[in-house]
GUROVEX-644173 format. One line per 10 residues: number of its first residue (from 1); their letters; for each residue x, y, z of N, C-alpha, C. Coordinates in Angstrom, 1 decimal, padded with zeros to 4 digits. Example, Ala and Ser with C-alpha at 12.3 -4.5 7.8 and 13.67 -1.06 7.14 Angstrom:
GUROVEX-644173
1 = AS = 013.2 -005.7 007.8 012.3 -004.5 007.8 013.2 -003.3 007.8  012.8 -002.2 007.1 013.7 -001.1 007.1 012.9 000.0 007.9
end
This chain:
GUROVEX-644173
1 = XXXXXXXXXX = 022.6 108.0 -094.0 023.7 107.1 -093.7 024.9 107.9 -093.1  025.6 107.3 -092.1 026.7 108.1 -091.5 028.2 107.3 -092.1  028.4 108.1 -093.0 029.4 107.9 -093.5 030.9 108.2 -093.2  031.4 107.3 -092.7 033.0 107.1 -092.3 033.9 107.3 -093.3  033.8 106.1 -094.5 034.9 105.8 -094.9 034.3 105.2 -096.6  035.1 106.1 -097.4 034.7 106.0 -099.1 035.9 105.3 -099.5  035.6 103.8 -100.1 036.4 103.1 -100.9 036.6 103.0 -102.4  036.9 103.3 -103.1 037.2 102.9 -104.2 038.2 102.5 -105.3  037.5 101.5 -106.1 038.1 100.5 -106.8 039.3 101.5 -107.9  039.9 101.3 -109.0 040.4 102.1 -109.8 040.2 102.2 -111.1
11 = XXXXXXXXXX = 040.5 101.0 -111.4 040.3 101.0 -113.4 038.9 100.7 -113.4  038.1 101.4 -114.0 036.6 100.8 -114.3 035.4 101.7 -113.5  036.2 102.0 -112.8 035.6 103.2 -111.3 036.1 104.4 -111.5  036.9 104.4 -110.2 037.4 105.9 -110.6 038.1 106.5 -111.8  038.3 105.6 -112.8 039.7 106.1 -113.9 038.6 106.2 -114.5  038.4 107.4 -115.6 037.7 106.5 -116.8 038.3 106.6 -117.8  037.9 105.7 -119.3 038.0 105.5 -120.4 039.7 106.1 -120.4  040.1 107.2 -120.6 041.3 107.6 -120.5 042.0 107.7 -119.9  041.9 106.8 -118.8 042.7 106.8 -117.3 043.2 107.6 -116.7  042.2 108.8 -117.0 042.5 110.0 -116.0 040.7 110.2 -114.5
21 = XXXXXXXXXX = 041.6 110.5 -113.4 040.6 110.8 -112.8 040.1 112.4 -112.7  038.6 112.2 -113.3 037.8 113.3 -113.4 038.0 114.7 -112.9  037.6 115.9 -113.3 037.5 116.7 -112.2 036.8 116.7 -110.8  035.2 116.3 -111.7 034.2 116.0 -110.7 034.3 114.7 -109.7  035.0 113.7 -109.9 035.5 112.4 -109.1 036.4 113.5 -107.9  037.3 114.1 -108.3 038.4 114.6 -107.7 037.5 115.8 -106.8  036.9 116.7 -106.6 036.1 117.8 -106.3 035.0 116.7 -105.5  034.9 115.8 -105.4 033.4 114.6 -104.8 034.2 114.6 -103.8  036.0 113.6 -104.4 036.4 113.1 -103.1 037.5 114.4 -101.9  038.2 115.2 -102.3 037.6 116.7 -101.6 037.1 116.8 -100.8
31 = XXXXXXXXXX = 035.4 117.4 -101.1 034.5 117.2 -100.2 034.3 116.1 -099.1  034.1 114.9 -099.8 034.3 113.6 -098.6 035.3 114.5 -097.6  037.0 114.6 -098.2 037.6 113.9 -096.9 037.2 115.9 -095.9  036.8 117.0 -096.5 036.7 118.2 -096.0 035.5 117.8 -094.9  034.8 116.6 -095.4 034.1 116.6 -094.6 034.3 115.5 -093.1  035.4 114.8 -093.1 035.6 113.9 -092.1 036.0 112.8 -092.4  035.3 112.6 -093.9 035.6 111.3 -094.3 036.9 110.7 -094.5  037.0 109.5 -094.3 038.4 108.8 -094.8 038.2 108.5 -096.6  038.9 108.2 -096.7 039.1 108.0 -098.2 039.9 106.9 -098.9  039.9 106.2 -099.3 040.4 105.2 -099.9 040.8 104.7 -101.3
41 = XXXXXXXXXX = 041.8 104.6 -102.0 041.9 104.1 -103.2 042.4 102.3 -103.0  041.5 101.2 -103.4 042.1 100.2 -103.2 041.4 099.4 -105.0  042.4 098.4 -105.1 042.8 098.1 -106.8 043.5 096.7 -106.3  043.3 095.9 -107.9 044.2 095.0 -107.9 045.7 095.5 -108.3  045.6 096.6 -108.9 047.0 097.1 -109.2 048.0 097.0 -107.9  048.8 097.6 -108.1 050.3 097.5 -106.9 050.4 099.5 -106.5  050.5 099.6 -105.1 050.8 100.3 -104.8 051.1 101.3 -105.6  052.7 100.6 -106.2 053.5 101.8 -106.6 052.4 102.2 -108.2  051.6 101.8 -108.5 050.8 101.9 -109.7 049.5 102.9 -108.8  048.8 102.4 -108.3 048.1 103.2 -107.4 048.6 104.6 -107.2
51 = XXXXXXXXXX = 050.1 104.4 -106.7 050.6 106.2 -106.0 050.5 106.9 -107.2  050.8 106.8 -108.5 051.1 107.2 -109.5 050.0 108.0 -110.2  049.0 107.1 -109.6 047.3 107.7 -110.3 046.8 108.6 -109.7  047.1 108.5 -107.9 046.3 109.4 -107.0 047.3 110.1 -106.6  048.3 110.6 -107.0 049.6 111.3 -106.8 048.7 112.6 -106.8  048.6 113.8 -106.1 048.0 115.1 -105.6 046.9 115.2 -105.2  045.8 114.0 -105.6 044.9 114.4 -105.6 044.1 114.1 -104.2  043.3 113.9 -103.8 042.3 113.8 -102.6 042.8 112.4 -102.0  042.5 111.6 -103.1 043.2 110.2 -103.0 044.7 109.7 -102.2  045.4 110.6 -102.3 046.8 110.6 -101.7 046.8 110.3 -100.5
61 = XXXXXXXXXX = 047.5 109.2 -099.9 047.7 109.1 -098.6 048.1 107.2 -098.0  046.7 106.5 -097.4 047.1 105.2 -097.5 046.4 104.5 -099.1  047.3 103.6 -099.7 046.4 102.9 -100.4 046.6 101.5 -100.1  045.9 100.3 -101.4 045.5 099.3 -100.2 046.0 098.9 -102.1  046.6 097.2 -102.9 046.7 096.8 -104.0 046.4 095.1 -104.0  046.8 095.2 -104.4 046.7 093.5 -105.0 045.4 092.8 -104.4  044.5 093.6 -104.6 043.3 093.1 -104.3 043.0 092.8 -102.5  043.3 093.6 -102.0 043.9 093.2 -101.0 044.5 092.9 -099.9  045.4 092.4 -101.1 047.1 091.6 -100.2 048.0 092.3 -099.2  047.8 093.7 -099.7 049.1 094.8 -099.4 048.6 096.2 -099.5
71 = XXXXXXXXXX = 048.8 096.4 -098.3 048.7 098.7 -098.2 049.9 099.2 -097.5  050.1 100.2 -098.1 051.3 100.9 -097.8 050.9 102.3 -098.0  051.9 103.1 -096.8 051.8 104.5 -096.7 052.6 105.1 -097.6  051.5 105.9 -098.7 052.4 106.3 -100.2 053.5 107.7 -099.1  052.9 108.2 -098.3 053.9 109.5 -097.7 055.7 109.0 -097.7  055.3 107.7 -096.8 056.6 107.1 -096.0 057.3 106.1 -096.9  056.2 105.2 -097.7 056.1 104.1 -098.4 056.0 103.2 -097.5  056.1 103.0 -096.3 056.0 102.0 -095.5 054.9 100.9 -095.6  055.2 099.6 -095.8 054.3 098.5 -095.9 053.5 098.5 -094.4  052.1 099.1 -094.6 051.2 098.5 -093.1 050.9 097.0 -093.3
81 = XXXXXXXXXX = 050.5 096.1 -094.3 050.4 094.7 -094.2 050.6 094.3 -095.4  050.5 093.3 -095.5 051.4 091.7 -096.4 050.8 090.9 -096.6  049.7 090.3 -097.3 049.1 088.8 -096.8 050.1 088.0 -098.1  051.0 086.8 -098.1 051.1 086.3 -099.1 050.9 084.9 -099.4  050.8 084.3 -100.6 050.5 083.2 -101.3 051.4 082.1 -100.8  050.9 080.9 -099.9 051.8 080.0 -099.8 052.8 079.4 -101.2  053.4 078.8 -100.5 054.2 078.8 -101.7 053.8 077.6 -102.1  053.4 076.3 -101.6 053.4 074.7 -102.1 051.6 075.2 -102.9  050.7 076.4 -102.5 049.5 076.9 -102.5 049.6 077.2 -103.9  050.7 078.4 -103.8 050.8 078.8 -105.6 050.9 077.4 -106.2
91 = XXXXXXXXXX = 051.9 076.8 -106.0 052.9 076.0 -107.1 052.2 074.9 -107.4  051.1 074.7 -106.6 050.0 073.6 -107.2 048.9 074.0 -108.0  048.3 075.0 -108.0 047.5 075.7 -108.7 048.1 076.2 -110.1  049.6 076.4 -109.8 049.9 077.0 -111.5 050.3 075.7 -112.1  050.8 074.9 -111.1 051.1 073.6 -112.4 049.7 073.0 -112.4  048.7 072.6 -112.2 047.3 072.7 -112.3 046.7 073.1 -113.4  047.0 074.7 -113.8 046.5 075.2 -114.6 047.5 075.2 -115.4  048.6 075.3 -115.8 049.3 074.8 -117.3 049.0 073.7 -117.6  049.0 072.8 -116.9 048.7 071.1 -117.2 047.3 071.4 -118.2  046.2 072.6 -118.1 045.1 072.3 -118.6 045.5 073.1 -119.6
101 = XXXXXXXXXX = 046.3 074.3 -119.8 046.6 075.6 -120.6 047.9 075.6 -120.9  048.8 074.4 -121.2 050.2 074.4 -121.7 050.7 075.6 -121.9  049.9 076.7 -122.9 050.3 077.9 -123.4 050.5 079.3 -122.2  049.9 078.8 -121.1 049.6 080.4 -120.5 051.2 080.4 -119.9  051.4 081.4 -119.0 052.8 082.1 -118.3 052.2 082.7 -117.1  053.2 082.6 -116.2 053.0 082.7 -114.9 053.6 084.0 -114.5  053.8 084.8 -114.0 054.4 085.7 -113.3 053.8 085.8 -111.6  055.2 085.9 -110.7 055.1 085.9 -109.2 055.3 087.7 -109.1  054.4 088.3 -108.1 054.5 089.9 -107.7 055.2 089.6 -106.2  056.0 090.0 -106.0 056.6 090.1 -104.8 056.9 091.8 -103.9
111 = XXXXXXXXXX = 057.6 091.2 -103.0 058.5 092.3 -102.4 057.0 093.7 -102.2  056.0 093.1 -101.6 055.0 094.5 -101.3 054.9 094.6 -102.8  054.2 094.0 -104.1 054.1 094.5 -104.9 055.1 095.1 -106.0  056.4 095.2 -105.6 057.6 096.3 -106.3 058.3 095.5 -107.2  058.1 094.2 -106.9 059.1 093.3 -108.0 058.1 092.0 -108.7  058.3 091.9 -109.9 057.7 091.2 -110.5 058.9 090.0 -111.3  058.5 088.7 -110.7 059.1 087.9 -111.5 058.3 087.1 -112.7  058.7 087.0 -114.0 058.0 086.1 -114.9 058.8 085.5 -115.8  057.4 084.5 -116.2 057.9 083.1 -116.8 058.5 083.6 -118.2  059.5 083.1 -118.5 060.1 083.0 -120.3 059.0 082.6 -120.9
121 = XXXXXXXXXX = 058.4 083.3 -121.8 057.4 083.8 -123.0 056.2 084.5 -122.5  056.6 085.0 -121.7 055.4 085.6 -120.8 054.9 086.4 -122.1  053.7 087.1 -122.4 053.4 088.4 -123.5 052.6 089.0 -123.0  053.2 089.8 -123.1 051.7 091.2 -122.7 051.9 092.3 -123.9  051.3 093.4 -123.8 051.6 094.4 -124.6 052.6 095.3 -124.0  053.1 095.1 -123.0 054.3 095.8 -122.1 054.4 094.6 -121.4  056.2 095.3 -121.0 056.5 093.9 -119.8 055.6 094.1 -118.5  055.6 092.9 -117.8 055.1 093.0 -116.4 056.1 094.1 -115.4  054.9 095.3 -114.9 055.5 095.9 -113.9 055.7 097.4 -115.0  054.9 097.4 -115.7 055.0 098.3 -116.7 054.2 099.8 -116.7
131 = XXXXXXXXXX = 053.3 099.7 -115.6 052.7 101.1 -115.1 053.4 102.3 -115.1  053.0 103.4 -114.8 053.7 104.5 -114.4 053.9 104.0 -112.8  055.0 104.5 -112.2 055.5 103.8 -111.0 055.5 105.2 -110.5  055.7 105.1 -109.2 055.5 106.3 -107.6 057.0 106.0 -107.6  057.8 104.8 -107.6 059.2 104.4 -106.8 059.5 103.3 -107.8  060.9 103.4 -108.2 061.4 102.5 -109.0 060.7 100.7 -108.5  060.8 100.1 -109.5 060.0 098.5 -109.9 060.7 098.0 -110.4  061.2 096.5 -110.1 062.1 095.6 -110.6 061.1 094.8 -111.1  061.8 094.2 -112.8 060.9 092.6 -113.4 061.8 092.4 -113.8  061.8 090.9 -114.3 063.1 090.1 -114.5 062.0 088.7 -114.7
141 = XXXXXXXXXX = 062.9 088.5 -116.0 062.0 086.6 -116.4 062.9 085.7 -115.9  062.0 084.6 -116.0 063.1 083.5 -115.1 062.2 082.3 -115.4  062.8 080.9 -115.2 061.9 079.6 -115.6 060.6 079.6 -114.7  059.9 078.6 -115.1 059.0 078.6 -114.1 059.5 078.1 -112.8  060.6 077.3 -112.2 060.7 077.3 -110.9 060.6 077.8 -110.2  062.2 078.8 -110.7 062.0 080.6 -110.3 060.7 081.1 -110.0  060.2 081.4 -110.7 058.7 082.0 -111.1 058.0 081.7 -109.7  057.8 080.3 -109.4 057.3 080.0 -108.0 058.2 079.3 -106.8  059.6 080.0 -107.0 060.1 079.1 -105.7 060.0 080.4 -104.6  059.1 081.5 -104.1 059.5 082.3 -103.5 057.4 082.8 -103.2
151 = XXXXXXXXXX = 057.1 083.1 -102.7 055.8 083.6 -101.5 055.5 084.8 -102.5  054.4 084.9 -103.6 054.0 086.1 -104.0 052.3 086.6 -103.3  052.9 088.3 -103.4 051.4 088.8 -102.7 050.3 088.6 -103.4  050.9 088.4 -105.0 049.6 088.5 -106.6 050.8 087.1 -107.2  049.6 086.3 -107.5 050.4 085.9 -108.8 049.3 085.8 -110.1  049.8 085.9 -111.1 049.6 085.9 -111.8 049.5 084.9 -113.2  048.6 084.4 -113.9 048.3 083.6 -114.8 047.8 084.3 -116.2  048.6 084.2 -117.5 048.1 084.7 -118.5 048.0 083.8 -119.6  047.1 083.7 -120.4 047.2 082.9 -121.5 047.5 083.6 -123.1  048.5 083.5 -123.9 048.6 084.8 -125.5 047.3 084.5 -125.8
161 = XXXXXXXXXX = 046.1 083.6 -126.0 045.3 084.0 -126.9 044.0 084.4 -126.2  044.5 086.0 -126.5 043.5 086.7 -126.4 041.5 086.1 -126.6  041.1 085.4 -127.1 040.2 084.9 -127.4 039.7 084.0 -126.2  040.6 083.4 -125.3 040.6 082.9 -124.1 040.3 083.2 -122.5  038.8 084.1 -122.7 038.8 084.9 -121.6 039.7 084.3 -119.7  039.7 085.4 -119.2 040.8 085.3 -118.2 039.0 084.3 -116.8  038.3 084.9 -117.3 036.9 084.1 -116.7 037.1 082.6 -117.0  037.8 082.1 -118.0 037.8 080.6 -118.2 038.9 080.3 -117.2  039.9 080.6 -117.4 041.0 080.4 -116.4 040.1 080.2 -115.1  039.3 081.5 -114.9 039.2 081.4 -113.2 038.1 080.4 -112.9
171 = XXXXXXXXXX = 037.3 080.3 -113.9 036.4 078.6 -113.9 036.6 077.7 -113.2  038.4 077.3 -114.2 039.0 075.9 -113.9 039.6 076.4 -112.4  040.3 077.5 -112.0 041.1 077.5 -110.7 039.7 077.1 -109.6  038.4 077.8 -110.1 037.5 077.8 -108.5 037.4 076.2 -108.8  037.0 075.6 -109.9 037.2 074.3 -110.0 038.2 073.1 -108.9  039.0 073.7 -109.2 040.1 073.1 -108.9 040.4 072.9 -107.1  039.9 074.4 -107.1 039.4 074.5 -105.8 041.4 074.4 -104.6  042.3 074.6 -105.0 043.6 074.6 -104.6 043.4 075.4 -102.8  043.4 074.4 -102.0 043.4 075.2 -100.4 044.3 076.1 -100.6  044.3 077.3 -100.1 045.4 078.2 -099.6 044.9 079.2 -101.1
181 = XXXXXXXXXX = 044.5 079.2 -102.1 044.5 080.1 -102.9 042.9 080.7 -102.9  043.5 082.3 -103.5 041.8 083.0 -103.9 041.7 083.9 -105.3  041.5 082.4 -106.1 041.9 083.3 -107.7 040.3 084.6 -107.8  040.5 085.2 -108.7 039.7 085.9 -109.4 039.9 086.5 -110.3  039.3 087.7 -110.7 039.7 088.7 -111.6 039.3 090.0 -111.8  039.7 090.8 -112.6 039.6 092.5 -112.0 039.4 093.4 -113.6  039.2 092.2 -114.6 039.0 092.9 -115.9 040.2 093.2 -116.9  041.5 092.7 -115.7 042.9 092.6 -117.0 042.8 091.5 -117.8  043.5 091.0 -118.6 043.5 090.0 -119.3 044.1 088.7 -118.9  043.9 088.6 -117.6 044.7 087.0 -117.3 043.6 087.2 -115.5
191 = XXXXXXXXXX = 044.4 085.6 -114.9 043.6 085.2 -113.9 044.5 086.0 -112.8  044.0 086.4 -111.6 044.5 086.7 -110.3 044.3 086.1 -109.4  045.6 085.9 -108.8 045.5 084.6 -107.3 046.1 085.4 -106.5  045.2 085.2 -104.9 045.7 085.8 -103.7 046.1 084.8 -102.8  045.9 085.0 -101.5 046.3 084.1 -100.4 044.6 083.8 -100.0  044.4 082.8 -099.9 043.1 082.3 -099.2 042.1 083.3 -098.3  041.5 083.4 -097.9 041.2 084.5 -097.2 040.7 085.8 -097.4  041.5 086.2 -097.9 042.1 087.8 -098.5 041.4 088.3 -099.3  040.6 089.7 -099.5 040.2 090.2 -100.3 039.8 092.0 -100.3  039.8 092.1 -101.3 039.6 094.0 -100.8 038.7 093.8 -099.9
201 = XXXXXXXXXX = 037.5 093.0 -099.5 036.8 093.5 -098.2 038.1 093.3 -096.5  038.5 092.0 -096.6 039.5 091.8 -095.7 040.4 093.0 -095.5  040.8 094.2 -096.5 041.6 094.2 -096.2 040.8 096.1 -095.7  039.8 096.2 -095.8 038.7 097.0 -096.0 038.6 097.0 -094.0  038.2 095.5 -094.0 037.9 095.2 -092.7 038.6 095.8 -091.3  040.0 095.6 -091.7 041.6 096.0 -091.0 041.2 097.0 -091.0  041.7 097.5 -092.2 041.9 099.8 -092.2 040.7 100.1 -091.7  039.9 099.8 -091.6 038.1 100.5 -090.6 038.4 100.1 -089.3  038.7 098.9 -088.9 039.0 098.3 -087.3 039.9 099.5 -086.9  040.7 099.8 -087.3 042.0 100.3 -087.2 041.7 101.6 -086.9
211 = XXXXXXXXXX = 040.7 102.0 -087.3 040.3 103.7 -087.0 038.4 103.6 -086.2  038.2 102.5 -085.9 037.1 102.3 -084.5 035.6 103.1 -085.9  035.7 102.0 -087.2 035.0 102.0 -088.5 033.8 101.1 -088.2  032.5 101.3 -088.0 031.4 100.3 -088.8 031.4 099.9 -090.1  031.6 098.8 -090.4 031.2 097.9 -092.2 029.9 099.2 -092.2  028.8 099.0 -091.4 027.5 099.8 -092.1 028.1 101.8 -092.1  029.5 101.8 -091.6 029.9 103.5 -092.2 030.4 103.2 -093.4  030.6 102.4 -094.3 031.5 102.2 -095.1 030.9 102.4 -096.2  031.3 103.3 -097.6 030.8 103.3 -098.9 031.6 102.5 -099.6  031.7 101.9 -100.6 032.8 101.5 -101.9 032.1 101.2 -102.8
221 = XXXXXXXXXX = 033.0 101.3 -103.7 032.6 101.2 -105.6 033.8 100.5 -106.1  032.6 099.8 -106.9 033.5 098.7 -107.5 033.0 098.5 -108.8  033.4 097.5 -110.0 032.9 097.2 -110.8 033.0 095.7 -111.5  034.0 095.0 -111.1 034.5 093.8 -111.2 034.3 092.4 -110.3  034.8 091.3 -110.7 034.8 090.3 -109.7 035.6 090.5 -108.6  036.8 091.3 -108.4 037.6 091.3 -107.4 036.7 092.7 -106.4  035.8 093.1 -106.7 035.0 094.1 -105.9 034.2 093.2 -105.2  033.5 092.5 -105.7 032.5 091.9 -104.9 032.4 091.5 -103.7  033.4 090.9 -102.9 033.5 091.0 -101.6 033.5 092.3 -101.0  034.1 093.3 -101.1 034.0 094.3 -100.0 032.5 095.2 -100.9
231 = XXXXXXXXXX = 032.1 095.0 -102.2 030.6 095.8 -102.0 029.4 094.7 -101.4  029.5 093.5 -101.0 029.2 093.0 -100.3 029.2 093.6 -098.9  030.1 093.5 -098.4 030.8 093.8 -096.7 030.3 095.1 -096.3  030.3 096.4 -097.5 029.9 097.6 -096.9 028.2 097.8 -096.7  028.6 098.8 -095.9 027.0 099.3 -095.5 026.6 099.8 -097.2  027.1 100.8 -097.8 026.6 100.9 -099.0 027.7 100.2 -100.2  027.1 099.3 -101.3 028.3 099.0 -102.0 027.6 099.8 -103.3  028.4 100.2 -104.0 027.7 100.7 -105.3 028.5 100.1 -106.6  028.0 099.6 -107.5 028.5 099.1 -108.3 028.2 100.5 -109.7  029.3 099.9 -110.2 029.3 101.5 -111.4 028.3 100.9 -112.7
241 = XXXXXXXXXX = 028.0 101.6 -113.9 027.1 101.1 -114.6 027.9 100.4 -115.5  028.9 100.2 -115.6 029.5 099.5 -116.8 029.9 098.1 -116.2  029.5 097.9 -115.0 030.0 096.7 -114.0 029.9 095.7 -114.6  030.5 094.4 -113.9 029.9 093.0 -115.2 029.0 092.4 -114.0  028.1 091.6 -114.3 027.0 090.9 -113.4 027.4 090.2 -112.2  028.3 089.6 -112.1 028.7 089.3 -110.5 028.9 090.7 -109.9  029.5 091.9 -109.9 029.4 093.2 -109.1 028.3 093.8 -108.9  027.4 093.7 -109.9 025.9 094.4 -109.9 025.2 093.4 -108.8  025.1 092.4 -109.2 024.7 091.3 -108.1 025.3 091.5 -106.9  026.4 091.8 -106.6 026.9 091.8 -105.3 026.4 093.4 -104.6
251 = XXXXXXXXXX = 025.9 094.3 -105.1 025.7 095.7 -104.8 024.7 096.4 -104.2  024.8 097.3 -103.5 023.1 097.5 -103.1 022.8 098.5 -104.3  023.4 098.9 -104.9 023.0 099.7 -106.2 023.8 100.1 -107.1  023.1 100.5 -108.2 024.4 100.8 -109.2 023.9 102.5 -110.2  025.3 102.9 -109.9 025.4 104.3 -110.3 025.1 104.5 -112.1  026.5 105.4 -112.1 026.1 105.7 -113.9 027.4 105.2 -114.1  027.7 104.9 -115.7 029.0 104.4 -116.1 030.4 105.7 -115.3  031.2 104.6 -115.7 033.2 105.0 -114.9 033.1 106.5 -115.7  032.7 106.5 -117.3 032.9 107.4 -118.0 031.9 109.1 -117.6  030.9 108.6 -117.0 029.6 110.0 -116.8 029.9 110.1 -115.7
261 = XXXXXXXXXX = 031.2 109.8 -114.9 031.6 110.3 -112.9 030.3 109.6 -112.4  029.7 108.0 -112.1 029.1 107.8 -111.4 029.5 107.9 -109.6  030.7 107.7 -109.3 031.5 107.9 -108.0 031.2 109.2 -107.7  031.3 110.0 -108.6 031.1 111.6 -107.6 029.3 111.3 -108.0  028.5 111.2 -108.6 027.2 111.2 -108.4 027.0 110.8 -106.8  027.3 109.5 -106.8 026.8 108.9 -105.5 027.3 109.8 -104.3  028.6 110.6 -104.3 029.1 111.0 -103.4 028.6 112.2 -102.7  028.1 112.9 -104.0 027.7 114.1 -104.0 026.1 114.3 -103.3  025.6 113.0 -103.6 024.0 112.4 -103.1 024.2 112.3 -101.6  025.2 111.7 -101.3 025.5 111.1 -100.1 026.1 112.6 -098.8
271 = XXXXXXX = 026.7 113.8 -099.6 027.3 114.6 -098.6 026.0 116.1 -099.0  025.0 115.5 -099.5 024.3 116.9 -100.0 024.8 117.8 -101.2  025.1 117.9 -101.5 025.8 118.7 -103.2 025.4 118.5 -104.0  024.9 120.1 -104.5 024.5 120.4 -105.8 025.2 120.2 -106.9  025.5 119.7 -107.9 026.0 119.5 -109.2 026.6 120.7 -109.6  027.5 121.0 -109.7 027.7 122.5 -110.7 027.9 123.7 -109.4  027.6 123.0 -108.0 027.2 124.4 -107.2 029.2 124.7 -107.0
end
């Protein structure tokens, strides 16, 4: 395979268990870019969450967040694109889904990911926007009007009881079926909505057009529902072993778990490298 350009997902993939990336992940992707390769870190997370993780390492450079929505150059921080959530798009889908989930909270990501607005009783185990950050991050609660009178790149849907997988939520939204939205999910504990269209492959599609990329040069790893499109789209998609069944299904193969560096296995297969050499 002539390999261009290595994508990869973050929590579930490249991070493991302890949310640190590997030696061996880190020494794979190295090699990649020593060898020509591009490189890529893309996540439903936000940029400034992203910079924070791949801060020195091989990974540093453009990343791609909200599934999608938004990539920015961590050097400059400059926003390269934006896709965002109509606004009559959001505000019918969230009142939609409270009408069925009274209990859940909404929070809007804005501003390229950096500002988070959310609903009074929102709960998480941290506030929203609570990662380690690359560049300071504004959150701030506000009613639900607030919440959706303004174009978010992510919004967001949570329900407190934990016992309520964030897969039921996104049941009712594909249900629902709201034009202009693209809910899914990425293994946090609530539902994710983008703008119609839009998806780590979309945005996969751009940054390869952009540098004169074939889909069939393209690697990525993924492990989730929000991977599936772009391990679909690539010439190789590899789904990690801890993946859930829509990613495996969408994959041309699947590695070893986030935890045993399946990402640097495949990588290392892929550029000739001995293990240990």
């Amino acid at each position: 395979m002539d390999v261009r350009l290595i994508a990869t997902d973050v929590d579930g993939t490249l991070l493991r268990s302890d949310h640190v990336i590997s030696a061996r992940n880190r020494e794979a992707f190295a090699a990649a870019r020593a060898s020509g390769i591009d490189v890529l870190a893309i996540s439903g997370r936000q940029p400034y969450s992203i910079g924070a993780i791949v801060a020195a390492s091989p990974l540093e450079g453009f990343v791609v967040g909200s599934n999608g929505s938004v990539a920015v150059d961590l050097a400059t921080r400059s926003v390269l694109f934006e896709e965002l959530l109509d606004l009559e798009a959001q505000r019918t889908l969230a009142l939609a889904i409270l009408e069925r989930f009274p209990d859940a909270h909404v929070v809007s990501v804005r501003d390229a990911g950096n500002s988070y607005v959310a609903q009074h009783g929102y709960t998480g185990d941290q506030d929203p926007g609570h990662e380690a950050a690359l560049w300071p991050v504004s959150h701030r609660f506000a009613d639900l009007d607030e919440v959706l009178s303004e174009p978010s790149v992510k919004l967001v849907i949570k329900h407190p009881d934990r016992s309520l997988a964030p897969e039921q939520l996104l049941a009712v939204a594909r249900d629902l079926a709201v034009p202009g939205t693209h809910p899914t999910t990425s293994g946090a504990p609530f539902l994710e909505v983008g703008r119609a269209g839009v998806s780590k492959a979309t945005a996969l599609a751009r940054f390869a057009a952009d540098r004169g990329i074939e889909a069939s040069q393209v690697v990525t790893f993924g492990d989730n529902l929000n991977d599936v499109e772009m391990l679909r789209w690539a010439g190789l998609g590899v789904a990690m072993g801890n993946a859930v069944p829509g990613a495996i299904d969408a994959a041309d193969e699947v590695t070893l778990h986030h935890d045993a560096d399946g990402v640097a296995v495949v990588i290392e297969r892929l550029l000739g490298i001995t293990p240990g050499s």
